[in-house]
C-alpha positions in Angstrom: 25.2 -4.1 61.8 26.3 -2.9 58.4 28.9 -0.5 60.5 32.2 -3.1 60.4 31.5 -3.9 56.6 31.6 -0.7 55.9 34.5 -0.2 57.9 36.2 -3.2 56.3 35.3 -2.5 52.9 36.6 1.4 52.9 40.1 -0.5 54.5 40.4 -2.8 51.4 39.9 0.0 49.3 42.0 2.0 50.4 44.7 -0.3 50.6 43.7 -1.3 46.9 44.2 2.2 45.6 47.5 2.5 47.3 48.9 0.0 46.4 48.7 0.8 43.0 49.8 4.4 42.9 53.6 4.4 42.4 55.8 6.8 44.8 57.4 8.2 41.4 54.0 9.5 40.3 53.3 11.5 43.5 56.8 13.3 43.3 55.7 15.7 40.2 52.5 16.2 42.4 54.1 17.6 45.5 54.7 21.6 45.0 50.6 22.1 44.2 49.8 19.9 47.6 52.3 22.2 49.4 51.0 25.2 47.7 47.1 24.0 48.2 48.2 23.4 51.9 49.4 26.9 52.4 46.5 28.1 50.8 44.3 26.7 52.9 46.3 27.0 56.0 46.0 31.0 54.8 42.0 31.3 54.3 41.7 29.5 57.6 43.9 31.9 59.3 41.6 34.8 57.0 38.5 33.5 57.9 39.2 32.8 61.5 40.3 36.7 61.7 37.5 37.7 60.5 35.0 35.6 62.2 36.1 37.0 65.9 36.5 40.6 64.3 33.1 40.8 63.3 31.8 38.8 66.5 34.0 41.5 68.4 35.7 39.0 70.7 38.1 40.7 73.1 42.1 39.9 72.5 42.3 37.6 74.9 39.8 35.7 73.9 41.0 35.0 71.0 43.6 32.8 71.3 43.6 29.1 72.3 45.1 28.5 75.4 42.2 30.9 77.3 39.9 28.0 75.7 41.6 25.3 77.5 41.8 27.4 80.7 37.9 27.6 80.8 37.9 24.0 79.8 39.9 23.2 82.6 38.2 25.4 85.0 35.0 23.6 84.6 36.3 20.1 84.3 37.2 17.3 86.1 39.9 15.9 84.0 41.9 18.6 84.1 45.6 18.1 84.2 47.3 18.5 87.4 48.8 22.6 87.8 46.5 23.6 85.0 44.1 25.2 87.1 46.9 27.5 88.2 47.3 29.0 84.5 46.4 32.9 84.2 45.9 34.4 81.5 
């Protein structure tokens, strides 16, 4: 029951802070969001390495498209031709 005010409140605050932070402001701030995004796009890439290495998973399990091939293998709602994928 307290679900939608929640919801509703967390959209009006939002909004509230956003409307009060000026577009000039953010400008300064934009090389350390690009940096901290290529920081952590780079210890996700790291950590993901390492996570498989120590698991040992094979090569070609590594990569995503062999995880939507045994989706799609098992499911239903697979897209039409997807089953034919080989990987």
């Amino acid at each position: 029951m307290l679900s939608p005010l929640r919801d509703l409140f967390a959209a009006v605050f939002f909004l509230a802070i956003g409307l009060t932070v000026s577009p000039d402001d953010l400008l300064p701030l934009l090389p350390a969001a690009l940096a901290l995004a290529a920081i952590t796009t780079a210890t996700k890439l790291v950590t993901g390495h390492y996570a498989v290495s120590r698991d040992q998973v094979g090569r070609r399990g590594r990569g995503w498209l062999r995880n939507i091939h045994e989706w799609c293998r098992w499911s239903d709602q697979c897209p039409e031709g997807r089953h034919r994928l080989r990987f």
